[in-house]
Structures are given as structure tokens and as C-alpha cells.
N, CA, C and O atoms as a printed pandas DataFrame, in Angstrom:
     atom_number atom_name residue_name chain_id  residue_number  x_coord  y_coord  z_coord
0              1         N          UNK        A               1   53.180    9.811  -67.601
1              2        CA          UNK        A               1   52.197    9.375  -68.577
2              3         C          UNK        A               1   50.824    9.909  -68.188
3              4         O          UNK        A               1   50.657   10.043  -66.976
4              5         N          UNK        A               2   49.911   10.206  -68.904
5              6        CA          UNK        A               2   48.438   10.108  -68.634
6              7         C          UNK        A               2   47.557    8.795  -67.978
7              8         O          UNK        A               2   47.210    7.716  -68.460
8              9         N          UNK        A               3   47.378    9.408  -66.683
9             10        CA          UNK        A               3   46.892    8.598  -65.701
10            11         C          UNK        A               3   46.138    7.603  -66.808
11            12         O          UNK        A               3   45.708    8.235  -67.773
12            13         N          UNK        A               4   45.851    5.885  -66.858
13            14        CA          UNK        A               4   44.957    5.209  -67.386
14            15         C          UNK        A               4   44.969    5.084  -68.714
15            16         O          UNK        A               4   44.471    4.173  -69.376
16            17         N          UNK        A               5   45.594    6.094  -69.115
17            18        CA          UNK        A               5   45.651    6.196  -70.802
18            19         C          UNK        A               5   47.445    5.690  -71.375
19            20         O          UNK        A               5   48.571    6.124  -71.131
20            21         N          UNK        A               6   46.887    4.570  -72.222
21            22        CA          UNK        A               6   48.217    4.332  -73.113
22            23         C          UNK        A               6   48.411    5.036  -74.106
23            24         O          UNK        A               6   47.507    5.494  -74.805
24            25         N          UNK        A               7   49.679    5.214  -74.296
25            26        CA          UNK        A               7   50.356    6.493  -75.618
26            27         C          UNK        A               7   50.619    5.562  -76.490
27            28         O          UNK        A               7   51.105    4.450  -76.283
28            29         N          UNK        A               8   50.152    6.234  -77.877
29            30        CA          UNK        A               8   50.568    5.131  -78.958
30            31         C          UNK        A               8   52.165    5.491  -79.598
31            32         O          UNK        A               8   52.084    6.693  -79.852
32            33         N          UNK        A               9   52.822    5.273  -79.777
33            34        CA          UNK        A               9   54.090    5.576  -80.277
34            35         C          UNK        A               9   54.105    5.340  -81.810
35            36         O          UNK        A               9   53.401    4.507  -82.379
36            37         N          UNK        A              10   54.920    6.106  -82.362
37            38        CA          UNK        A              10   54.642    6.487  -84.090
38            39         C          UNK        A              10   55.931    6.917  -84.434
39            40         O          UNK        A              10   56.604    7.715  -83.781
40            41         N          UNK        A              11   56.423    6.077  -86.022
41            42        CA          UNK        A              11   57.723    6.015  -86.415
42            43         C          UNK        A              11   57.485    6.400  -87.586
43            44         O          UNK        A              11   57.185    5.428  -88.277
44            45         N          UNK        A              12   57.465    7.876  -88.462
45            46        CA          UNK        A              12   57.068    8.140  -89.717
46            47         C          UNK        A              12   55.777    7.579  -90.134
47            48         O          UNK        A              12   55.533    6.870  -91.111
48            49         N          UNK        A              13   54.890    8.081  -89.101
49            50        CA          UNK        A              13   53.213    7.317  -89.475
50            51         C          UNK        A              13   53.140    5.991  -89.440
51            52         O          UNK        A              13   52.156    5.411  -89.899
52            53         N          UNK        A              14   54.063    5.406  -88.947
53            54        CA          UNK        A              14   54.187    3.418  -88.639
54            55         C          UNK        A              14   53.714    3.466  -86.825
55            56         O          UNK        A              14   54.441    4.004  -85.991
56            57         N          UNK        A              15   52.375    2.793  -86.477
57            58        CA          UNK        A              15   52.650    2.803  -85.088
58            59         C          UNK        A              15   53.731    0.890  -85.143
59            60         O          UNK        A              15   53.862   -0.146  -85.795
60            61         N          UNK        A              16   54.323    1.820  -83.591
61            62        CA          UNK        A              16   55.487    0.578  -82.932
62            63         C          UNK        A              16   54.956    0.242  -82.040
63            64         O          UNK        A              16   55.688   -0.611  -81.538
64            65         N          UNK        A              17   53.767    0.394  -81.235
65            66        CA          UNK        A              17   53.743    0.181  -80.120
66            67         C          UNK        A              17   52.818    1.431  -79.078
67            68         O          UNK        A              17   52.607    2.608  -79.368
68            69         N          UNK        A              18   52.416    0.719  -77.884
69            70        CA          UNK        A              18   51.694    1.508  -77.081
70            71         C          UNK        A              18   52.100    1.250  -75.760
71            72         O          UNK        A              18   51.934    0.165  -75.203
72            73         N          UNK        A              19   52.563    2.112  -75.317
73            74        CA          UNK        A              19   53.621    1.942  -73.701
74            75         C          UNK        A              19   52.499    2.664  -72.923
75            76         O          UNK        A              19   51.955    3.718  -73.252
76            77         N          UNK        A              20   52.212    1.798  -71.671
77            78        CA          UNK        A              20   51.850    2.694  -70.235
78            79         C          UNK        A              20   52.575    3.033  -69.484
79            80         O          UNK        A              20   53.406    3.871  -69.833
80            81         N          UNK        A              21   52.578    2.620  -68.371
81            82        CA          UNK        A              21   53.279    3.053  -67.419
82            83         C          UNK        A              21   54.738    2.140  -66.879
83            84         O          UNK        A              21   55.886    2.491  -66.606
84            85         N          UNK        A              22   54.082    0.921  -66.892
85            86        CA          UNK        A              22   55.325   -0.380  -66.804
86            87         C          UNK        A              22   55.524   -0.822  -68.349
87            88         O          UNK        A              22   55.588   -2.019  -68.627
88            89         N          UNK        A              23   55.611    0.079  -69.248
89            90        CA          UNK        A              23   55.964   -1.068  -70.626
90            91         C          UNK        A              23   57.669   -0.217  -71.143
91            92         O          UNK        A              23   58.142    0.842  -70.730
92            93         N          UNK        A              24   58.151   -1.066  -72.022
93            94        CA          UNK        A              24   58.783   -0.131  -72.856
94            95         C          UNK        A              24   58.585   -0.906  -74.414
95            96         O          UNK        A              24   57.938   -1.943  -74.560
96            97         N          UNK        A              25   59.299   -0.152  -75.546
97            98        CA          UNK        A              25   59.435   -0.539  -76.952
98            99         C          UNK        A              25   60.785   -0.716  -77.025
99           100         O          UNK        A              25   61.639   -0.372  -76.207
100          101         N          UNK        A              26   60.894   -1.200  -77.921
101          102        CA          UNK        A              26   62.345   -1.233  -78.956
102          103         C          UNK        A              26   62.009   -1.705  -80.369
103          104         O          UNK        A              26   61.402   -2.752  -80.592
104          105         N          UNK        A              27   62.388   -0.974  -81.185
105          106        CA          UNK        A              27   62.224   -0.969  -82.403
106          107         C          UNK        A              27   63.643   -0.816  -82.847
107          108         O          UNK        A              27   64.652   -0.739  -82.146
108          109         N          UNK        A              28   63.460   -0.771  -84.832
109          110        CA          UNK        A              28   65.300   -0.920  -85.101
110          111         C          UNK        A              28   64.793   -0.282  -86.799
111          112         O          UNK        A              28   64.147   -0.912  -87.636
112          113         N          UNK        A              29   65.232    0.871  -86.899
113          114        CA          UNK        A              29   65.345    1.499  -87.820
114          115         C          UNK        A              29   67.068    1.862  -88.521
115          116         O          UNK        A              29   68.140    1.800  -87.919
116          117         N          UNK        A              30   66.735    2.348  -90.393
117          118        CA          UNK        A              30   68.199    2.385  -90.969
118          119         C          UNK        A              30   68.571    3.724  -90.393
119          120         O          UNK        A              30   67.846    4.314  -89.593
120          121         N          UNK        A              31   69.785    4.212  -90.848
121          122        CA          UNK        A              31   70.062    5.029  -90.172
122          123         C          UNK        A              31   69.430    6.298  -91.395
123          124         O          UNK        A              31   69.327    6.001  -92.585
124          125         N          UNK        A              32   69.076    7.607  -90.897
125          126        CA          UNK        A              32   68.148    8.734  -91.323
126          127         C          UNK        A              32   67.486    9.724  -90.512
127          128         O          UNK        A              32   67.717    9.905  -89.317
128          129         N          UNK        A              33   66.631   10.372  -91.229
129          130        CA          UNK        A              33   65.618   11.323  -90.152
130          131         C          UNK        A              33   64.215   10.908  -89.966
131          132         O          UNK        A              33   63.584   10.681  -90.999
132          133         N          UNK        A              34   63.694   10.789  -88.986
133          134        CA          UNK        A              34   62.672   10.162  -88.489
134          135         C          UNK        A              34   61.754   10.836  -87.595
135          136         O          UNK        A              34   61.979   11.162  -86.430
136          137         N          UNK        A              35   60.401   11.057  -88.451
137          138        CA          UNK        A              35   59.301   11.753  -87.189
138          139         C          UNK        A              35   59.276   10.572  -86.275
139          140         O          UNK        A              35   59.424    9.444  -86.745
140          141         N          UNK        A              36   59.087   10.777  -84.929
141          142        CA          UNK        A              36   58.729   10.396  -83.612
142          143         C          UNK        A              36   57.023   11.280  -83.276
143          144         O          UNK        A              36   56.778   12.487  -83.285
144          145         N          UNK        A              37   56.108   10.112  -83.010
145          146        CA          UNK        A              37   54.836   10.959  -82.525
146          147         C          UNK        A              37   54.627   10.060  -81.485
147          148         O          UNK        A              37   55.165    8.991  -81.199
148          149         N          UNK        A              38   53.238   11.072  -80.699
149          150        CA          UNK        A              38   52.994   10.032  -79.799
150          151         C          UNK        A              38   51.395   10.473  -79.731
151          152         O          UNK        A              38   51.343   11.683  -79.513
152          153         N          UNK        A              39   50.109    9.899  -79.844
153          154        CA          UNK        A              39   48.909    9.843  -80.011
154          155         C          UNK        A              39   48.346    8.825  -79.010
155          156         O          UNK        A              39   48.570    7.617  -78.933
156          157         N          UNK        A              40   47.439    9.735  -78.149
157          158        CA          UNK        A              40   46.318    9.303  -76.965
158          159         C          UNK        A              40   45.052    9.929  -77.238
159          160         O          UNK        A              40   44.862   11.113  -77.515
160          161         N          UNK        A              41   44.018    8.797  -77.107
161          162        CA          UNK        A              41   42.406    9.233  -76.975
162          163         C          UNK        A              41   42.113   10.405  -76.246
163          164         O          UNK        A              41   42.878   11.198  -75.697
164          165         N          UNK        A              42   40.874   10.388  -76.328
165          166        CA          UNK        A              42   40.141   11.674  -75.878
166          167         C          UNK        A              42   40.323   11.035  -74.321
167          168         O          UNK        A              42   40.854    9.959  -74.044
168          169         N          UNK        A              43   39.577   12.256  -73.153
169          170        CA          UNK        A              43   39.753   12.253  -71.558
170          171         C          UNK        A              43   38.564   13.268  -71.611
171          172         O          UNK        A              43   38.144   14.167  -72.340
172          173         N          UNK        A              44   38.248   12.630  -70.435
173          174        CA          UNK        A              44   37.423   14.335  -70.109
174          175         C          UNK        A              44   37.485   13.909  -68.578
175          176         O          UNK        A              44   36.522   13.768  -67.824
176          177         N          UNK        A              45   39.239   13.685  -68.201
177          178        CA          UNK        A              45   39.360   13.505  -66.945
178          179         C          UNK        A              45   40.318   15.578  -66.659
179          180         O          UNK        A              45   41.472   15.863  -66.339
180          181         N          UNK        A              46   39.683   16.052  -66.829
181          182        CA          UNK        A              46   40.248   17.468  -66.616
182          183         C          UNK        A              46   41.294   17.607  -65.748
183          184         O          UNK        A              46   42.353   18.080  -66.161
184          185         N          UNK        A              47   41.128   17.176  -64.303
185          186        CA          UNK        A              47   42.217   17.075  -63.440
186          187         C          UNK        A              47   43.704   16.461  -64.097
187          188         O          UNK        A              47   44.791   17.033  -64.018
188          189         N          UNK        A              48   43.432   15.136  -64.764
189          190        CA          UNK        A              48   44.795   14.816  -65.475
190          191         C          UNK        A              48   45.368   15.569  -66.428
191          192         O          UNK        A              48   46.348   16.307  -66.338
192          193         N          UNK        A              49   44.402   15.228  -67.720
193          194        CA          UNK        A              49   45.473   15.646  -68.987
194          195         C          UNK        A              49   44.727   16.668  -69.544
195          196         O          UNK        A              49   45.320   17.266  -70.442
196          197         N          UNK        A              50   43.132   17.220  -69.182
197          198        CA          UNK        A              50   42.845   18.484  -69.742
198          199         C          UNK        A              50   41.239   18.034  -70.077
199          200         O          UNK        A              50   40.759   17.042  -69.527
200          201         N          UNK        A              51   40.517   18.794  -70.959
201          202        CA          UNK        A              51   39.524   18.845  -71.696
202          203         C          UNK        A              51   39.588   17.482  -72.873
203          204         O          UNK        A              51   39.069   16.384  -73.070
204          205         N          UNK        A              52   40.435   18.259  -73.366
205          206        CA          UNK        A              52   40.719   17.241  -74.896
206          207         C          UNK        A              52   41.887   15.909  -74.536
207          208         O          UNK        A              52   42.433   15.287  -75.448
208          209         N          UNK        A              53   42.107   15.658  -73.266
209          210        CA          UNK        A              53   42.998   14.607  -72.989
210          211         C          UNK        A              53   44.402   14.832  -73.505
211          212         O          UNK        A              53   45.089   15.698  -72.963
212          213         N          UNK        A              54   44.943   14.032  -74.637
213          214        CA          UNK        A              54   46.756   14.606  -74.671
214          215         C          UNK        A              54   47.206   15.036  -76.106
215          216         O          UNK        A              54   47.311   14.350  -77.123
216          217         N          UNK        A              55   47.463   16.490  -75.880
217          218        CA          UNK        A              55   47.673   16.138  -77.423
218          219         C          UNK        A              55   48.686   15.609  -78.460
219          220         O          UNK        A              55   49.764   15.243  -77.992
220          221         N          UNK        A              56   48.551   15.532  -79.505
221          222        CA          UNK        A              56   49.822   14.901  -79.919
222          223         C          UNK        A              56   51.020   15.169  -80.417
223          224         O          UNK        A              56   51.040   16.054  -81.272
224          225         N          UNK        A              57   52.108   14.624  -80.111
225          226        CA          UNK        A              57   53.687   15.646  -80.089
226          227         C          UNK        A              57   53.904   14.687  -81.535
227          228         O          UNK        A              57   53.305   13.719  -82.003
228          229         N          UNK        A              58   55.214   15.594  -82.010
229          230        CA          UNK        A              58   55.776   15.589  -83.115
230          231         C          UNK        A              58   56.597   15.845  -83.202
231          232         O          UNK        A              58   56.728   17.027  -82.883
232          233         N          UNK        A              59   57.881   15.168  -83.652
233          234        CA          UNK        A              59   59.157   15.964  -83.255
234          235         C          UNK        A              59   60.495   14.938  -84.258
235          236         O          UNK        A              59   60.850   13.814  -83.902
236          237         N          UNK        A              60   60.955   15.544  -85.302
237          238        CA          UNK        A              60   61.998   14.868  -86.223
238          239         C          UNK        A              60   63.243   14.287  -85.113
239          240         O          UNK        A              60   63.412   14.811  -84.012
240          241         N          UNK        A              61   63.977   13.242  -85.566
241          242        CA          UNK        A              61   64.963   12.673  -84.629
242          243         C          UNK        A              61   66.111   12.521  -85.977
243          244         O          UNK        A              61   65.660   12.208  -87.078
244          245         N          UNK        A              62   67.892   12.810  -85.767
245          246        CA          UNK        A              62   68.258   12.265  -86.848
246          247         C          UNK        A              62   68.920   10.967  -85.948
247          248         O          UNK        A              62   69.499   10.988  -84.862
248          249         N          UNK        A              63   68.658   10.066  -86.672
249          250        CA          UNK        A              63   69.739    8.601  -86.105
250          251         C          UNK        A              63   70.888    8.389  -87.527
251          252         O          UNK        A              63   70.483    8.379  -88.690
252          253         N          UNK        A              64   72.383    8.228  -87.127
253          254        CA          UNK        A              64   73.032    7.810  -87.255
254          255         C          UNK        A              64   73.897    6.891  -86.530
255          256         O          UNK        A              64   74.721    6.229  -87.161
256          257         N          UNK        A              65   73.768    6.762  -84.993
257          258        CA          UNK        A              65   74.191    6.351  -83.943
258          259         C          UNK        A              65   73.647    4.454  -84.214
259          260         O          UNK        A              65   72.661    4.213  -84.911
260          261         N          UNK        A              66   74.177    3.714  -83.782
261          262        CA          UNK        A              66   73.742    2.430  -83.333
262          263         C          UNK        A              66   72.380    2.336  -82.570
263          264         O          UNK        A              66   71.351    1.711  -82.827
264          265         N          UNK        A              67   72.750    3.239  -81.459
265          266        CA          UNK        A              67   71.528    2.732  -80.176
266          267         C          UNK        A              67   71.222    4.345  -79.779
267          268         O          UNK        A              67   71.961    5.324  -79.888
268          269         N          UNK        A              68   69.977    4.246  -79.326
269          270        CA          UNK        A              68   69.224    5.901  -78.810
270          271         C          UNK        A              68   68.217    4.971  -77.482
271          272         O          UNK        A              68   67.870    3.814  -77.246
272          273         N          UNK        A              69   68.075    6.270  -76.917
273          274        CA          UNK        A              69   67.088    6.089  -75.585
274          275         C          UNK        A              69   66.284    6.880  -75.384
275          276         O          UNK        A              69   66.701    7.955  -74.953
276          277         N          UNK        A              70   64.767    6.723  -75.600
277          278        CA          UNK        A              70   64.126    7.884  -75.094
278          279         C          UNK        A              70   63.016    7.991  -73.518
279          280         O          UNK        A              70   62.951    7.077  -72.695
280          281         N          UNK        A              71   62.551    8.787  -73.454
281          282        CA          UNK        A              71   61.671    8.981  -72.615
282          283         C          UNK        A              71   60.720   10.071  -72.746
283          284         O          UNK        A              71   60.949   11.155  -73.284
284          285         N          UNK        A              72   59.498    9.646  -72.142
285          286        CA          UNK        A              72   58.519   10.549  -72.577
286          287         C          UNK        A              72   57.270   10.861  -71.592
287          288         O          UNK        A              72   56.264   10.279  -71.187
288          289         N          UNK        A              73   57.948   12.186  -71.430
289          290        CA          UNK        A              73   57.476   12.871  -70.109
290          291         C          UNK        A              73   55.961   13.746  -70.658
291          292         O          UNK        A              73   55.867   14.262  -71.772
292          293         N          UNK        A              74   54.576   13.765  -69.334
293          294        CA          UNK        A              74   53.479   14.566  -69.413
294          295         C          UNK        A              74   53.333   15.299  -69.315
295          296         O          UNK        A              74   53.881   15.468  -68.226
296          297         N          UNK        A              75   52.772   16.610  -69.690
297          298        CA          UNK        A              75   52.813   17.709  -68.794
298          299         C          UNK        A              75   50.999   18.355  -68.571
299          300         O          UNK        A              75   50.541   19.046  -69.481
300          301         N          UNK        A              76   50.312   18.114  -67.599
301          302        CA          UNK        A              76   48.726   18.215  -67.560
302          303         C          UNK        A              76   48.720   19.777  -68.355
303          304         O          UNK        A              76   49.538   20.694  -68.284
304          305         N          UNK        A              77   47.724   19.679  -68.957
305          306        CA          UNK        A              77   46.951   21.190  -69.745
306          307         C          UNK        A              77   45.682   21.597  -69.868
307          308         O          UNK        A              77   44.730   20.876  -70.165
308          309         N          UNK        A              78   45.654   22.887  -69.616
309          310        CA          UNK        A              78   43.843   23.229  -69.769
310          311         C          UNK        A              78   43.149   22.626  -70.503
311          312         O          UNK        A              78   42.038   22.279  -70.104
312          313         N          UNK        A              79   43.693   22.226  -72.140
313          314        CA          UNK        A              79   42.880   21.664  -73.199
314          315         C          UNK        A              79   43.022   20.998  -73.268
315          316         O          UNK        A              79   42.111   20.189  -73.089
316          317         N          UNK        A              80   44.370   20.543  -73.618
317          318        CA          UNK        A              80   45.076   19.045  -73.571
318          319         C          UNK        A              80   46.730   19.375  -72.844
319          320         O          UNK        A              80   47.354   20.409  -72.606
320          321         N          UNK        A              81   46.967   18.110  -72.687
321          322        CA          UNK        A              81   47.987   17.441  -71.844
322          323         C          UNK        A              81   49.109   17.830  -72.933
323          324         O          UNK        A              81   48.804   18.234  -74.055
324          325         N          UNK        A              82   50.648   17.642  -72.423
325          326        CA          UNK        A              82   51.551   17.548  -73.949
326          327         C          UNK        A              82   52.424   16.877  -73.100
327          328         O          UNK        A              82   52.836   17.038  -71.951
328          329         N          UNK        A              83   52.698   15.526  -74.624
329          330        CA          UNK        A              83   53.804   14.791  -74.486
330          331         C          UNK        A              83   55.313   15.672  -74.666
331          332         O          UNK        A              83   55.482   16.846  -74.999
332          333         N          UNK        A              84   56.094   14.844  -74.387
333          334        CA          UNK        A              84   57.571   14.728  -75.332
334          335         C          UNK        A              84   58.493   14.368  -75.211
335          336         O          UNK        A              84   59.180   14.482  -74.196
336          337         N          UNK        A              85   58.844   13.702  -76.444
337          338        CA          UNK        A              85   60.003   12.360  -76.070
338          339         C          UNK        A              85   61.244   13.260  -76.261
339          340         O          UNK        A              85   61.551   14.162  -77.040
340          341         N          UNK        A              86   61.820   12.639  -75.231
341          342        CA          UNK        A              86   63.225   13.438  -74.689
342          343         C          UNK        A              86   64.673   11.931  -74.842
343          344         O          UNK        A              86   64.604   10.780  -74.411
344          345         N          UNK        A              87   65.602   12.490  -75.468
345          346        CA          UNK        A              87   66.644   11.961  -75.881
346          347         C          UNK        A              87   67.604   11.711  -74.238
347          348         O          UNK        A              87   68.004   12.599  -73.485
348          349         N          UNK        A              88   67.720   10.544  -74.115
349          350        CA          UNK        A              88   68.827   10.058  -72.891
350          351         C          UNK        A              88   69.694    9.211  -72.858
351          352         O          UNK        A              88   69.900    8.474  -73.823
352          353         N          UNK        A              89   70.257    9.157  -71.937
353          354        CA          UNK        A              89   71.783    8.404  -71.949
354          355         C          UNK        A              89   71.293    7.157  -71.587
355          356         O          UNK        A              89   70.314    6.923  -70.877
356          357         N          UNK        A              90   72.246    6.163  -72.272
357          358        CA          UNK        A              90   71.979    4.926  -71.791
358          359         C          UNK        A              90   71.960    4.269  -70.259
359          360         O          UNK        A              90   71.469    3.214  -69.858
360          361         N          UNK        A              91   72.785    5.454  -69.475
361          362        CA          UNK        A              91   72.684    4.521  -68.256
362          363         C          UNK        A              91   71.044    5.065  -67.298
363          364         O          UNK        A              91   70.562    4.539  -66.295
364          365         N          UNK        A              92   70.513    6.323  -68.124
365          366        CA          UNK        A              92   69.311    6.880  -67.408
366          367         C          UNK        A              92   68.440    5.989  -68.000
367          368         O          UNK        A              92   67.500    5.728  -67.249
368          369         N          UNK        A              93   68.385    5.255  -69.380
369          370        CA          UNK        A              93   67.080    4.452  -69.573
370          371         C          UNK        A              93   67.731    3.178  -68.664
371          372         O          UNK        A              93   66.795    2.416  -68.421
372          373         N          UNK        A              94   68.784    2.746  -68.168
373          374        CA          UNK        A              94   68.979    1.362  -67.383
374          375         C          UNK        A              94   68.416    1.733  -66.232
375          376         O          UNK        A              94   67.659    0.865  -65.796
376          377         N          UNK        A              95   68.508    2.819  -65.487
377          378        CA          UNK        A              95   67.836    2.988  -64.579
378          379         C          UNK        A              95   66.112    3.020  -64.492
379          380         O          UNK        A              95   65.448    2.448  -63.628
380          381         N          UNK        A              96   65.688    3.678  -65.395
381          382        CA          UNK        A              96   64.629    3.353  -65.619
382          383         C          UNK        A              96   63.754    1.845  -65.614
383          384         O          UNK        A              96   62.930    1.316  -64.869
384          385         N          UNK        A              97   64.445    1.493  -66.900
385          386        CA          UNK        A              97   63.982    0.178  -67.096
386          387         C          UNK        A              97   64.289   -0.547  -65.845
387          388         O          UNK        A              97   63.243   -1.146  -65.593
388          389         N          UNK        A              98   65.266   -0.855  -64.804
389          390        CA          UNK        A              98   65.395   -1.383  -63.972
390          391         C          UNK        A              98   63.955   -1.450  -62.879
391          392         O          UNK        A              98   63.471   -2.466  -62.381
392          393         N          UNK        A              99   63.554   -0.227  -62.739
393          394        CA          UNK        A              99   62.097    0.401  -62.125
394          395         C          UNK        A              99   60.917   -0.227  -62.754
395          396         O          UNK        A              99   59.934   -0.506  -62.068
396          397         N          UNK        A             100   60.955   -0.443  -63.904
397          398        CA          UNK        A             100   60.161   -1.330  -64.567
398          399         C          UNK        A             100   60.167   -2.939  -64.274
399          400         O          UNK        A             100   59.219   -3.597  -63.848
400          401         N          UNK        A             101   61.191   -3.304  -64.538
401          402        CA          UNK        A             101   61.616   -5.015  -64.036
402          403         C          UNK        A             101   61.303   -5.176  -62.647
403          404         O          UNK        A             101   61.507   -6.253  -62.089
């Protein structure tokens, strides 16, 4: 994540939620195609996430499945930082979340 900065999480322009570092979401959508975004303030911590702090990812998901897991990794940048939520197996978000609890 971006050191200090919470990511807002975004479900077809609906925010769900804003995860830091110890949080997670769960939300419950029909089944379809669905933008996933993720939107953070400005920084002008350069060392972390850049000039312009993080910018914001975008990325269609199709759900037909019951249950999905994501995660959403930083990557620091000259201008800005870039998210992106990455699709995982259920037993890698138990592990996770366990790290959290």
C-alpha cells in the first residue's frame, strides 16, 4: 500500500470502502462485469509513491463465481505510484487475512 495513505476502493463508480494496511472489504455483487478502481490523494512524499502520489487503476472483472479474492499490490513511480488488484485463491487471502487478525 502507499505508506500513510488509504486506497479508496470503487465498484462501477460506487465507492465500497477504504482499506489501509490492516483493513479488508467485502462487498456482494449480482453476477456480471464489473470495473474495479482504486483512488488515493495527492503525496508529495516522492520517496513513496512519486510526485503525484498513486495513480488510479482500472481494470474490468467478470464475476460469475460465488466468491473472488483480491489483493492489491504498490508499485512506487516517478510521477505516481500504480495500484493493482490482482485475482487470488482463497487459501492466499486466508493467509493474508490471518496477518491481519
Amino acid at each position: 500500500m502507499t505508506i500513510g495513505q488509504d486506497v479508496e476502493l470503487y465498484v462501477d463508480d460506487d465507492e465500497v470502502g477504504e482499506l489501509s494496511y490492516s483493513t479488508k472489504i467485502q462487498t456482494t455483487v449480482k453476477p456480471g462485469t464489473y470495473e474495479l478502481a482504486t483512488k488515493v490523494g495527492w503525496s508529495l512524499s516522492l520517496p513513496v509513491t512519486g510526485l503525484g502520489g498513486a495513480c488510479k487503476y482500472e481494470g474490468d472483472y467478470k464475476f460469475i463465481e460465488e466468491n473472488y479474492y483480491f489483493k492489491i499490490v504498490f508499485e512506487p513511480g516517478l510521477l505516481c505510484g500504480e495500484h493493482e488488484i490482482i485475482g487470488i485463491l482463497e487459501s492466499e487471502y486466508s493467509d493474508l487475512a490471518a496477518d491481519i487478525d
